[in-house]
Each structure stands twice: as structure tokens, then as C-alpha cells.
C-alpha positions in Angstrom: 18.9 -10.1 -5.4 16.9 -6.7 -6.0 14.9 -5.6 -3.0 12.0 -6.3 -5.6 12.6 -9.3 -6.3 13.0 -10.0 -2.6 9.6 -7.9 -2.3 7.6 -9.9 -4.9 8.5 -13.3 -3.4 7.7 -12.5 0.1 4.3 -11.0 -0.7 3.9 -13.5 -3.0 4.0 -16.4 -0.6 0.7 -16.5 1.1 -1.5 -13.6 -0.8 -5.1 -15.6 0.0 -5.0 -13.3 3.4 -4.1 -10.2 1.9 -6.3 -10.9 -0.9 -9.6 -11.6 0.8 -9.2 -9.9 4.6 -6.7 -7.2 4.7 -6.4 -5.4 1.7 -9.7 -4.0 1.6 -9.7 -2.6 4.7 -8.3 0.2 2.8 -11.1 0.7 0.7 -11.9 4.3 2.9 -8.1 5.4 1.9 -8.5 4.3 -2.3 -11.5 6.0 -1.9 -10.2 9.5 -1.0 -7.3 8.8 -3.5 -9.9 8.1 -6.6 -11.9 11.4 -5.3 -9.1 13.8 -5.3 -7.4 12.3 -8.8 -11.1 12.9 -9.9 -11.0 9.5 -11.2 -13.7 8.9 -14.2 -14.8 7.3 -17.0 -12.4 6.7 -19.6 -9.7 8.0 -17.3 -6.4 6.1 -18.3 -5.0 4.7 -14.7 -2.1 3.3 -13.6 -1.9 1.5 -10.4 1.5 0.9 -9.2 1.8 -1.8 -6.3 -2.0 -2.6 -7.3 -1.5 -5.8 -5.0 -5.0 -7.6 -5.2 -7.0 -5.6 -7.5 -9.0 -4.3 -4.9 -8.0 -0.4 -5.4 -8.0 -1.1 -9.5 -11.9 -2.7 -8.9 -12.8 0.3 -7.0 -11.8 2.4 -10.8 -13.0 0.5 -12.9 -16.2 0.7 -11.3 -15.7 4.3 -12.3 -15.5 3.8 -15.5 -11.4 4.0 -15.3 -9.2 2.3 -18.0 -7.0 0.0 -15.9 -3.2 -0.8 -15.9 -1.6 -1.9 -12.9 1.8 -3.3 -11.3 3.0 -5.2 -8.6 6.3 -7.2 -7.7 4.0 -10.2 -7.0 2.4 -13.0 -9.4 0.4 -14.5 -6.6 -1.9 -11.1 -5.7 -1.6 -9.8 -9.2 -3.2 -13.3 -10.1 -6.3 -12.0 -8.3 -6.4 -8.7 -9.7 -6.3 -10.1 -13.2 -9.3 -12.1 -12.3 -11.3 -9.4 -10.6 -10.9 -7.0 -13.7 -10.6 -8.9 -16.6 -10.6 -5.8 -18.7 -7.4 -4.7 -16.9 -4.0 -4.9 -18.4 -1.2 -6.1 -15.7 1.7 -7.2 -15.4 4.9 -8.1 -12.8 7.0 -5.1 -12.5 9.0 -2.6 -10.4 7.8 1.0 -9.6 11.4 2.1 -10.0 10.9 1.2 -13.4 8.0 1.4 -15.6 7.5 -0.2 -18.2 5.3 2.6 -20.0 5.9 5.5 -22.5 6.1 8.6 -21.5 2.6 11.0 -21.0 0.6 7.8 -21.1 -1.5 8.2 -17.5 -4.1 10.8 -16.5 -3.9 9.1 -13.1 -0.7 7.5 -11.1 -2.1 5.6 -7.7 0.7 4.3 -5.6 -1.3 3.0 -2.1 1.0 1.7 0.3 3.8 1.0 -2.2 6.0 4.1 -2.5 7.7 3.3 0.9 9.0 -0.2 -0.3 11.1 1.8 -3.4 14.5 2.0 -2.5 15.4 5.3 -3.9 12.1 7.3 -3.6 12.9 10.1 -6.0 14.0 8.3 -8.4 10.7 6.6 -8.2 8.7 9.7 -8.3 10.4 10.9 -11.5 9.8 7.8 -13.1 6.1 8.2 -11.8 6.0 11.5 -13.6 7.6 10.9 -16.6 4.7 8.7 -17.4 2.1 10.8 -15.9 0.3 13.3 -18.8 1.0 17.2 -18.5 -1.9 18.1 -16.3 -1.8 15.0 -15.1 -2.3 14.0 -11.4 0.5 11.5 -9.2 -1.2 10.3 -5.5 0.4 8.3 -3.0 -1.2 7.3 0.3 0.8 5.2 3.6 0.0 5.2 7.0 0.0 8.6 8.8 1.6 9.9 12.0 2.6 6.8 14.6 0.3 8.6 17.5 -2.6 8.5 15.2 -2.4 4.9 14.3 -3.5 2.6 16.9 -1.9 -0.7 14.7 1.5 1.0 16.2 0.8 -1.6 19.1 1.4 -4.6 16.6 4.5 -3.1 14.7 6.0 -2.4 18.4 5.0 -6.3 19.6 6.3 -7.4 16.1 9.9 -5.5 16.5 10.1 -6.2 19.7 9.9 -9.9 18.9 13.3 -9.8 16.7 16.4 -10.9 17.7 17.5 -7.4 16.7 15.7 -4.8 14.7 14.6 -4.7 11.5 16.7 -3.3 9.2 15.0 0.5 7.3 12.8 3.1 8.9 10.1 1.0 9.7 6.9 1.4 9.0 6.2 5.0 9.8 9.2 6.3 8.1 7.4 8.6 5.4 4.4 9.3 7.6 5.5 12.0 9.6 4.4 15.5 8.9 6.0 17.3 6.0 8.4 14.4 4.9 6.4 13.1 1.5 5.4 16.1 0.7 9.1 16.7 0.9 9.6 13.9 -1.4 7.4 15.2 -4.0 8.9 18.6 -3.7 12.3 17.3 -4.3 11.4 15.8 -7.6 10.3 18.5 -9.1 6.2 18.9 -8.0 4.8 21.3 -6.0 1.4 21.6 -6.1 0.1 19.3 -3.8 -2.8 19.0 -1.9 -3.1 16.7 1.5 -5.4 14.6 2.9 -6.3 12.0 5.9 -8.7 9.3 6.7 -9.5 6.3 8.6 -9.3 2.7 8.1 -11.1 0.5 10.4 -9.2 -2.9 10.6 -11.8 -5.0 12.2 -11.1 -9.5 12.5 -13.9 -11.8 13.4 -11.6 -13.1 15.7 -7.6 -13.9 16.1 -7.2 -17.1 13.1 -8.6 -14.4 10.9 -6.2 -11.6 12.1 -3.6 -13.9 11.9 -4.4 -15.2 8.3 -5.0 -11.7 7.7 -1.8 -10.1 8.4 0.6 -12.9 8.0 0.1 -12.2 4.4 1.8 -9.3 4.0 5.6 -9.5 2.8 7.3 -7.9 6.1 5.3 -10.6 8.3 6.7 -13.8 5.8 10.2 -12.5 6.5 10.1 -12.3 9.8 9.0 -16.1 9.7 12.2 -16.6 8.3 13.6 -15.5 11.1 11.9 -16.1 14.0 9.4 -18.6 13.3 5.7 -19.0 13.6 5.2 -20.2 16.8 7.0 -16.8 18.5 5.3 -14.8 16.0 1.7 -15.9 16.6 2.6 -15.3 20.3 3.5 -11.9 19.9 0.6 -10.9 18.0 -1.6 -12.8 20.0 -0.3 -10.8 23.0 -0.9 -7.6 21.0 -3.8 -8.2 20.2 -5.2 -8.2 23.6 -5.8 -4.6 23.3 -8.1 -4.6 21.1 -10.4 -7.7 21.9 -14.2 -7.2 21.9 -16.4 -8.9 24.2 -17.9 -11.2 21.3 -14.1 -12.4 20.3 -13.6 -9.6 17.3 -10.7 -7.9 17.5 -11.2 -4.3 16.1 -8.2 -2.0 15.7 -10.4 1.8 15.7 -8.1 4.6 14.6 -5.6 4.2 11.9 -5.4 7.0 10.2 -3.6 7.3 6.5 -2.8 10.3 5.0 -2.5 11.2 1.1 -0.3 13.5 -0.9 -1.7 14.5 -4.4 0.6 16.2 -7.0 -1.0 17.9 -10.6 1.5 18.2 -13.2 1.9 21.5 -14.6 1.4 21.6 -18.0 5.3 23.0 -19.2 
């Protein structure tokens, strides 16, 4: 089976929690994306990996004309409903099924790192894009500036051996998407970084939260939910607030921005 196909079922297993708790705690990263892409009224945007909607809201609000998607029905279900207006639909980022020089804007939040062969990916994202168009991808940045680190290590360590890939943090390292983009073909790009709170009213919403994503519902494949609960709840400790929240600080994301030269 395609890695997409693997991808979409996965997330699409229990998307309530990623829906409604964790996906919007990236709202300070879409934010910096839609500022930089100068995201406006009437701007034609594609959001690839668009998940929930909640990135694809945050545009429309501008005044955007929305496209987006994802590998899975179950959180494009709630992006469908949160902008009606929008026009999605279940595909793969590897390939698109657009025209060419339809987009003024490509977004790609935490979705170009589950491509398997990234530059292929990035052309496709650029033969869609417009001439003059702007391409922007953000992921987590640098491991040392992420404090969520702790729960990927309790996570890995909880395997019976580790997880196959680069994990994680595998493009965030300085110098390595921009790399990427540079490879395909476009070179000027312009960086950026910001913070994203995660913050839980206590551990049943952490654990609703983040068992939602597609790497968590494999590992319960695995390893079970009992010793994955335990991890986390372990990990957790860390970051445990006298009135039972559980506030993870300092994750920091980071942003590469491409605009297409007009050739």
C-alpha cells in the first residue's frame, strides 16, 4: 500500500482530537505563513495537507479563495464543514490534481515531511504555483528549541525498536529545507520562526489530543494503549502545572517561503 494511503487511514482513525485540541495550536505558525505569502482577498490558495480546516479558516477569513488537500476523509470532513465555500478533496501532495499556474499561494504546514520523495513534491508544488507565485512550508524547528522533544523521546523510547524514517526533526535542522527548495529549482527564500504554545486542561485532554495524530495510531498498532498512555503520562510530568494543566512552553516552528521568478 502507498505510504499515503497508509497516511490517510491512520490520521483518519480518530481526527475528533486533532480536529478540536491539537491542530489549532498552530494557529501562531499559519499565521506567520499567511503574512509572509501576503495572503488576501481573492488570493487563489491551495492548502496541501490542510488536515482540519483550521489553517484554510484562518484564509478565508482573509478573503482567500480556498482549495485544499489531505490523505484523510475524516479531518477533511471538518474542513469541508468549517468553509463551505472551499473546494476539497482526498489527495496526495506528490500528486496534484491541479493545472499548471493555477495558485498565487501553496501552504504546506506540517505536511511536506510525510512526502516520500520531497523534491519531487516540491516540483509538483511549483508546477502549480503561478509565475510570481509564492510556495511556504512550515515543520517543527531545531530539536533544542522544541520542548515537545521530551514526548517524541518517551514515545521512541517506548518501541520495541525504533521507528522506521528520520523522525520527527528530520527537515528541521538548520539549512536542510532550505536545501530542499534549492534543489528544485527555487532560490529565493526567505526564513522564519515562531512559537506555538501547546497548552491541555489536563492529561485525558493531552491524551485525546495527541493520540489523534497518524504516527501516535500506529504506534497503537504496535504497542498498545495501555504502554502508550504510560509513556506519555510519564512524559508529561515535566510539564504539569500546579492546577493539573499541562503546558508544553517553547516549541518553536520555523518557515521557508519560496517566490517564483517569473521566467
Amino acid at each position: 500500500m502507498e505510504k499515503s494511503k497508509i497516511q490517510g487511514e491512520l490520521w483518519g482513525r480518530a481526527p475528533k482530537g486533532w480536529a478540536e485540541i491539537q491542530e489549532i495550536m498552530h494557529k501562531p505558525l499559519w499565521n506567520a505563513m499567511l503574512d509572509i505569502t501576503e495572503v488576501e482577498s481573492n488570493t487563489i490558495f491551495l492548502d496541501v495537507g490542510c488536515g482540519a480546516g483550521g489553517a484554510s479558516s484562518l484564509a478565508s477569513e482573509r478573503g482567500a479563495n480556498i482549495y485544499g488537500i489531505d490523505v484523510a476523509q475524516g479531518l477533511l470532513n471538518y474542513a469541508i464543514q468549517r468553509i463551505p465555500k472551499g473546494k476539497f478533496q482526498v489527495a496526495d501532495i506528490e500528486n496534484l490534481p491541479y493545472e499548471d499556474n493555477k495558485f498565487d499561494v501553496i501552504f504546506a504546514s506540517n505536511s511536506l515531511q510525510y512526502s516520500e520523495n520531497r523534491i519531487g513534491t516540491l516540483h509538483e508544488l511549483k508546477r502549480v504555483c503561478k509565475p510570481n507565485g509564492r510556495i511556504v512550508a512550515g515543520l517543527f524547528g531545531p530539536p533544542e528549541k522544541v520542548e515537545y522533544r521530551i514526548i517524541f523521546k518517551a514515545l521512541r523510547d517506548a518501541m520495541p525498536e525504533p521507528p522506521k524514517g528520520g523522525g520527527p526533526f528530520e527537515l528541521s535542522m538548520d539549512g536542510i529545507l532550505e536545501g530542499l527548495f534549492t534543489e528544485a529549482g527555487m532560490t529565493s527564500i526567505t526564513t522564519g520562526e515562531v512559537n506555538c504554545p501547546f497548552e491541555y486542561s489536563g492529561f485525558e485532554m493531552f491524551w485525546e489530543a495527541n493520540v489523534s495524530a497518524g504516527p501516535l495510531q500506529g504506534m497503537l498498532q504496535i504497542i498498545g494503549e495501555s504502554e502508550l498512555r504510560s509513556a506519555m503520562k510519564e512524559a508529561v510530568k515535566n510539564f504539569l502545572i500546579d492546577d493539573g494543566r499541562i503546558k508544553i512552553q517553547n516549541n518553536l516552528f520555523k518557515y521557508v517561503c519560496v517566490e517564483l521568478q517569473n521566467n
